[in-house]
C-alpha angles and dihedrals in degrees: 000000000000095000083053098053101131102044089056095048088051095040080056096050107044122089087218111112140183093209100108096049099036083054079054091042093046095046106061086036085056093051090046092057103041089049092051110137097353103081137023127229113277086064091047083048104054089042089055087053088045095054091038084060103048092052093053119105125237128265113233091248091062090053087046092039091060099043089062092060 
């Protein structure tokens, strides 16, 4: 950590963070494990999508879509 001095000290004081992508790295890891041995791939696969859908965000005809309603 000494010899990288510089780089923490700059990693500390910007307002840039990797929040938002390593919560979209962890979740799909966490499904993995917790399906290990119990389910093949095409299951993994359509709860990946799942999980892919419901973080999406959504379009703006779908806002507009549903103020009309």
């Amino acid at each position: 950590m000494i010899t990288d001095f510089e780089a923490v000290v700059f990693g500390m004081s910007t307002d840039w963070s990797s929040v938002p992508v390593e919560g979209r790295v962890n979740d799909p890891k966490a499904l993995k494990r917790g399906m290990f041995g119990r389910a093949r791939l095409p299951l993994l696969r359509k709860r990946l999508l799942l999980i892919a859908a419901s973080r999406r965000p959504q379009t703006a005809t779908v806002v507009a879509a549903s103020r009309s309603l």
